[in-house]
PASEBA-1860 file (N, C-alpha, C; in nm, 3 decimals):
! residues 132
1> XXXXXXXX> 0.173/-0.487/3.046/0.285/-0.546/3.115/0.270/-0.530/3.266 ~ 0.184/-0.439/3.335/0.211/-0.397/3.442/0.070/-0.426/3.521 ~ -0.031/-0.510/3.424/-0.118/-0.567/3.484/-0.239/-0.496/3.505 ~ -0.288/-0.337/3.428/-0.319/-0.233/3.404/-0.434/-0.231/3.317 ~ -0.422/-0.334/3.165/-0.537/-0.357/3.065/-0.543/-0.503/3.035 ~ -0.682/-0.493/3.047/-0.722/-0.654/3.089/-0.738/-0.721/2.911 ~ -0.801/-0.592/2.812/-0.808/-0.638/2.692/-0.736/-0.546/2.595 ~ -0.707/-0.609/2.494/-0.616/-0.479/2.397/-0.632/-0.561/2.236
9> XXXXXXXX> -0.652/-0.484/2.159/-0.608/-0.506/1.981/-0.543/-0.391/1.931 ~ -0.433/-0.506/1.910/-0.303/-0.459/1.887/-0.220/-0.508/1.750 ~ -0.143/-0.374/1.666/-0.110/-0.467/1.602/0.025/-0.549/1.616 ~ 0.039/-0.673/1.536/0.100/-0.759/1.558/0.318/-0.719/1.564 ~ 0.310/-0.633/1.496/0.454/-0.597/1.507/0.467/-0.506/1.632 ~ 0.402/-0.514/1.728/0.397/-0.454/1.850/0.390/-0.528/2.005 ~ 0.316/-0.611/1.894/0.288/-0.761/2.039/0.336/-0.839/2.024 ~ 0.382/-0.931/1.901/0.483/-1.066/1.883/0.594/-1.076/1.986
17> XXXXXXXX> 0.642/-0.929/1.990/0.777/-0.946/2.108/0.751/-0.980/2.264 ~ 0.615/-0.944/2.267/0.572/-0.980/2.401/0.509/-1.104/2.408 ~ 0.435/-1.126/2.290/0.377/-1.281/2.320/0.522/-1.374/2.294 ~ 0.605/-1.403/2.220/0.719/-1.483/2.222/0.799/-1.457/2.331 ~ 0.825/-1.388/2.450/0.805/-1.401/2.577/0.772/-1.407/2.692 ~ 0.604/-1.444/2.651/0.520/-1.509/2.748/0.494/-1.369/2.835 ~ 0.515/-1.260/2.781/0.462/-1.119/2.888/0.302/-1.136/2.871 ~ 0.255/-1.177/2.703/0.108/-1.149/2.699/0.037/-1.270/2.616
25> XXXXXXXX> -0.074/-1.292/2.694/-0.149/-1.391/2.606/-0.237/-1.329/2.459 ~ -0.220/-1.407/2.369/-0.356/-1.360/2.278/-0.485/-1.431/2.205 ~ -0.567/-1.407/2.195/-0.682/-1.447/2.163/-0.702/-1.511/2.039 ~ -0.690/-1.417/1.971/-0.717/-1.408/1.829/-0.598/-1.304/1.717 ~ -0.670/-1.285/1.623/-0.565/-1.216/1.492/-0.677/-1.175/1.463 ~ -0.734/-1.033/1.437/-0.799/-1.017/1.330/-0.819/-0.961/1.181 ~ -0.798/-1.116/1.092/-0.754/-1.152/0.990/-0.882/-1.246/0.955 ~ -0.862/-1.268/0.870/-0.948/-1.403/0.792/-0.875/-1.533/0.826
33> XXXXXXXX> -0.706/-1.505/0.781/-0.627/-1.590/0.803/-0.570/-1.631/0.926 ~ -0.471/-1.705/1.014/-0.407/-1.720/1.073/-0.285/-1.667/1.035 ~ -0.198/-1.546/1.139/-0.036/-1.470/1.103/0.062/-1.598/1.075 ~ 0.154/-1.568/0.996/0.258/-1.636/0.925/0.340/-1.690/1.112 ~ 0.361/-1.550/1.103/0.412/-1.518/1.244/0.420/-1.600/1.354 ~ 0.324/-1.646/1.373/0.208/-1.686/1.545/0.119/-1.763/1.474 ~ 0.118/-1.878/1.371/0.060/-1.980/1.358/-0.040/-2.036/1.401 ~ -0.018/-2.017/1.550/-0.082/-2.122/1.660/-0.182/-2.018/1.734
41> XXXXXXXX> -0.207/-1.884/1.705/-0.315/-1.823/1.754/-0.379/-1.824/1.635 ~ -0.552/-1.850/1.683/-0.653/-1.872/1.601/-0.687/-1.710/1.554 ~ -0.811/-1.736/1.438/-0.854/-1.613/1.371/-0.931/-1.578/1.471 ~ -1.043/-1.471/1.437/-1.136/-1.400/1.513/-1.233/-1.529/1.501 ~ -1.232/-1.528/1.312/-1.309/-1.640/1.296/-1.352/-1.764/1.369 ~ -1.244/-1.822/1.413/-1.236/-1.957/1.489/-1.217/-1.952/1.639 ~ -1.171/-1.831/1.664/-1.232/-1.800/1.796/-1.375/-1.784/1.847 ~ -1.427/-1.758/1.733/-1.616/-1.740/1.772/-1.667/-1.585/1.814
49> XXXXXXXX> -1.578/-1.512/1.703/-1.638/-1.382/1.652/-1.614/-1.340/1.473 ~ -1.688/-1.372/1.437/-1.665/-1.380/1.264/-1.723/-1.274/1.204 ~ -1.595/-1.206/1.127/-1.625/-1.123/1.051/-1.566/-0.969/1.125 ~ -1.484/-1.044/1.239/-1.406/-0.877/1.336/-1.287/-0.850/1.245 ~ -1.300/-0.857/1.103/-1.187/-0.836/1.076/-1.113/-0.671/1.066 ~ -0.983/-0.652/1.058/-0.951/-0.530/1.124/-0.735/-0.547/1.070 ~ -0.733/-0.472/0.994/-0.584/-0.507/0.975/-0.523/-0.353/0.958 ~ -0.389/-0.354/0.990/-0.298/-0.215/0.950/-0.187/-0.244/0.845
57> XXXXXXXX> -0.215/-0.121/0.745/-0.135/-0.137/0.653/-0.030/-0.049/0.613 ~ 0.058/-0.030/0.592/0.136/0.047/0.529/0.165/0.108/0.392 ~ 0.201/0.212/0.382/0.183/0.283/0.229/0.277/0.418/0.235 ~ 0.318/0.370/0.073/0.426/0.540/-0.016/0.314/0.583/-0.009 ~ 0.280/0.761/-0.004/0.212/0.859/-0.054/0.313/0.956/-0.092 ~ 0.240/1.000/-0.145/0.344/1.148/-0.227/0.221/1.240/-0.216 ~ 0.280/1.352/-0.300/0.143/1.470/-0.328/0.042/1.435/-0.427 ~ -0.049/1.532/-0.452/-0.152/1.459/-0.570/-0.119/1.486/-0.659
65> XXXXXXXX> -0.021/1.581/-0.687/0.017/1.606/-0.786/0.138/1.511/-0.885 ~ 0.202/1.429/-0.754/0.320/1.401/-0.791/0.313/1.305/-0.983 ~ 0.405/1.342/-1.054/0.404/1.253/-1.185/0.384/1.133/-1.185 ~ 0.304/1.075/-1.264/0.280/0.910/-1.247/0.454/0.844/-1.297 ~ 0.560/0.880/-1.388/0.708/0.876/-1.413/0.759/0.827/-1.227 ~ 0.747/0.956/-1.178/0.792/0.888/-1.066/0.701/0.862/-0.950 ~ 0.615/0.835/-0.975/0.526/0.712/-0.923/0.537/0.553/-0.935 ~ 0.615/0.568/-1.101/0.605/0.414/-1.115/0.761/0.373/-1.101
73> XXXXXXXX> 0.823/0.504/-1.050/1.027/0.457/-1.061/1.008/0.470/-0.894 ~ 0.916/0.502/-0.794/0.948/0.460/-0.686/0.856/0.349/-0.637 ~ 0.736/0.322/-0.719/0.678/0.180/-0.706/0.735/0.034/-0.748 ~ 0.886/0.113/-0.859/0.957/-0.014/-0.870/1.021/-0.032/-0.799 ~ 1.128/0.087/-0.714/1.164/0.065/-0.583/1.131/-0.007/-0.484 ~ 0.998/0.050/-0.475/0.941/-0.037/-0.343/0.908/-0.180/-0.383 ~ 0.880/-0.232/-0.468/0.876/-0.385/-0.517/1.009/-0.468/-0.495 ~ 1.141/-0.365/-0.538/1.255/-0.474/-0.551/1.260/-0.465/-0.402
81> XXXXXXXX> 1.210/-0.371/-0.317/1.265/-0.416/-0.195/1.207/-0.490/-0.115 ~ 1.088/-0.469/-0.131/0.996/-0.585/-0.057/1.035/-0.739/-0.148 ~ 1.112/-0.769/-0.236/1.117/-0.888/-0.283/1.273/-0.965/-0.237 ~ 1.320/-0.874/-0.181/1.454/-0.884/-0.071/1.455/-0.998/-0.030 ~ 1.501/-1.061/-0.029/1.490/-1.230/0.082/1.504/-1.146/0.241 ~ 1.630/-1.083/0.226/1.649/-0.997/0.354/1.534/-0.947/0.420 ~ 1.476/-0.830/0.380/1.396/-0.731/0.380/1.287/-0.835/0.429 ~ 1.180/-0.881/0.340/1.105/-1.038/0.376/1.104/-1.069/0.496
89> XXXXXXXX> 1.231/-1.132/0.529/1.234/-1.223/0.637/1.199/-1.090/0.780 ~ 1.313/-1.024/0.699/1.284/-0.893/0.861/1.148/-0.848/0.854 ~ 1.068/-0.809/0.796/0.940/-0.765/0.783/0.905/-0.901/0.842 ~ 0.894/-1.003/0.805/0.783/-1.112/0.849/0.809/-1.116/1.037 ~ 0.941/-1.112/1.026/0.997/-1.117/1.155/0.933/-1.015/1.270 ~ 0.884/-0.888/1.161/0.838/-0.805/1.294/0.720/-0.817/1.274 ~ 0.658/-0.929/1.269/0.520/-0.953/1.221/0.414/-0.863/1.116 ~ 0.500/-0.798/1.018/0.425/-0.743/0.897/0.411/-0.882/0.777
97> XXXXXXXX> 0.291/-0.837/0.715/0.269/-0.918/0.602/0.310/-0.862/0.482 ~ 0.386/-0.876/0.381/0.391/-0.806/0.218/0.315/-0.894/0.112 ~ 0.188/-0.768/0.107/0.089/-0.788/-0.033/0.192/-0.865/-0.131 ~ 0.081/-1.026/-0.149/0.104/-1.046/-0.329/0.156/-0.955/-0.432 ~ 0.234/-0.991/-0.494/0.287/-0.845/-0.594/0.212/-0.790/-0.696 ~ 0.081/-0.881/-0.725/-0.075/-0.819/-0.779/-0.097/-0.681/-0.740 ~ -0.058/-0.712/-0.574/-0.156/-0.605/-0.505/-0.031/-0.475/-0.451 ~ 0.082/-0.484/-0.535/0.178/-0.371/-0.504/0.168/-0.291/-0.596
105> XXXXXXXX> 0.070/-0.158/-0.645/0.110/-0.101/-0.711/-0.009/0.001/-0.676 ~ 0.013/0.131/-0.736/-0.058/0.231/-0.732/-0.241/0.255/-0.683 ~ -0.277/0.124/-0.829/-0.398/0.120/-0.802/-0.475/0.008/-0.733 ~ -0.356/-0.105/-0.669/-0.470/-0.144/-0.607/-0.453/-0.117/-0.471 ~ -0.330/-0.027/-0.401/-0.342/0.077/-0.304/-0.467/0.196/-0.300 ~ -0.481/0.239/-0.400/-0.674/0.309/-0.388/-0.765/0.252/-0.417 ~ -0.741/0.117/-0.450/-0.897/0.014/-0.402/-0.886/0.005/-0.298 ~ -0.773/-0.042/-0.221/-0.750/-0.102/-0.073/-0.816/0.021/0.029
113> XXXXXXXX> -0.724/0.147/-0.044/-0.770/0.241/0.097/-0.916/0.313/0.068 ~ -1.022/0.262/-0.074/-1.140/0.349/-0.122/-1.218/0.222/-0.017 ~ -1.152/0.095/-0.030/-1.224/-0.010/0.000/-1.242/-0.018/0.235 ~ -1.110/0.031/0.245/-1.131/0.086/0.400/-1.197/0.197/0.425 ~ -1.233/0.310/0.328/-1.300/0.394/0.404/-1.412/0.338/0.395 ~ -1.446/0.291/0.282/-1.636/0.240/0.301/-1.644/0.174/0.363 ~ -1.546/0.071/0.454/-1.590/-0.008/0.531/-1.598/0.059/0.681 ~ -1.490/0.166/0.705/-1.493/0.175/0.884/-1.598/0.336/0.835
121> XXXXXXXX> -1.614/0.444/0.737/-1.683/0.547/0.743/-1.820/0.579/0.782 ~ -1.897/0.446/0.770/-2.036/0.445/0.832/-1.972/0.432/0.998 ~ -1.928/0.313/1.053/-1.893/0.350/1.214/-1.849/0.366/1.234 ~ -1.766/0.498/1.195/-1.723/0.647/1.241/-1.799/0.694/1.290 ~ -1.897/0.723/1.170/-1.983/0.844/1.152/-2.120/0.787/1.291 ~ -2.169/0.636/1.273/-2.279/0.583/1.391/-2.204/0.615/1.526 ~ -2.059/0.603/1.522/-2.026/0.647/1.698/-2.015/0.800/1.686 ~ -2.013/0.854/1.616/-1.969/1.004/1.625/-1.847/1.019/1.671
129> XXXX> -1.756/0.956/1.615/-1.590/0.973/1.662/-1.555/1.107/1.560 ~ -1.507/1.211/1.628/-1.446/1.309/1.585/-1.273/1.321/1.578 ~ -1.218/1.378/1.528/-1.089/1.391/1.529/-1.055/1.497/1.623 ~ -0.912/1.465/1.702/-0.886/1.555/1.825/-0.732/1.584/1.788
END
């Protein structure tokens, strides 16, 4: 805002408020798709870097221990609410996406997150990024 960073990736429920008032331009989404959101900004893809894809997701965790009983009475929770018309619209609104309802449930939350570590854990490990 203050004219400070020339480039940034960001996610989208952070920047929509600024790009829908013209504080910031953006490039791209990196998505496969084009955001529900912001239509009219292109992918990485079609910008002419393919394959930067890069998304943030959200997730219930509990302990490891916790009972699969209430695993699956707060995974029904979280389904009726993400199926909210309300809820929906406000989520889309702050530029979040809600997974197909295929992809709401226990296990294909540990494909998703077995499927992100193998993808960013090699360049982690090639930059040597440590935790601070």
């Amino acid at each position: 805002m203050a004219g400070q960073v020339d480039l940034m990736v960001d996610v989208a429920s952070n920047s929509l408020p600024y790009l829908q008032g013209g504080k910031v331009k953006a490039f791209a989404v990196t998505a496969a798709a084009r955001h529900a959101s912001a239509p009219g900004i292109p992918t990485v893809d079609e910008a002419g870097l393919p394959g930067f894809h890069m998304s943030t997701w959200y997730a219930l965790f509990g302990p490891k221990a916790m009972s699969r009983d209430i695993v699956a009475k707060l995974n029904t929770a979280a389904i009726g609410a993400l199926a909210d018309p309300a809820v929906a619209r406000r989520l889309g609104d702050l530029g979040l996406d809600i997974p197909p309802r295929d992809q709401q449930t226990s296990d294909a939350l540990a494909h998703l997150q077995r499927a992100e570590i193998e993808k960013w854990w090699p360049i982690v490990k090639a930059a040597n990024i440590k935790p601070e």
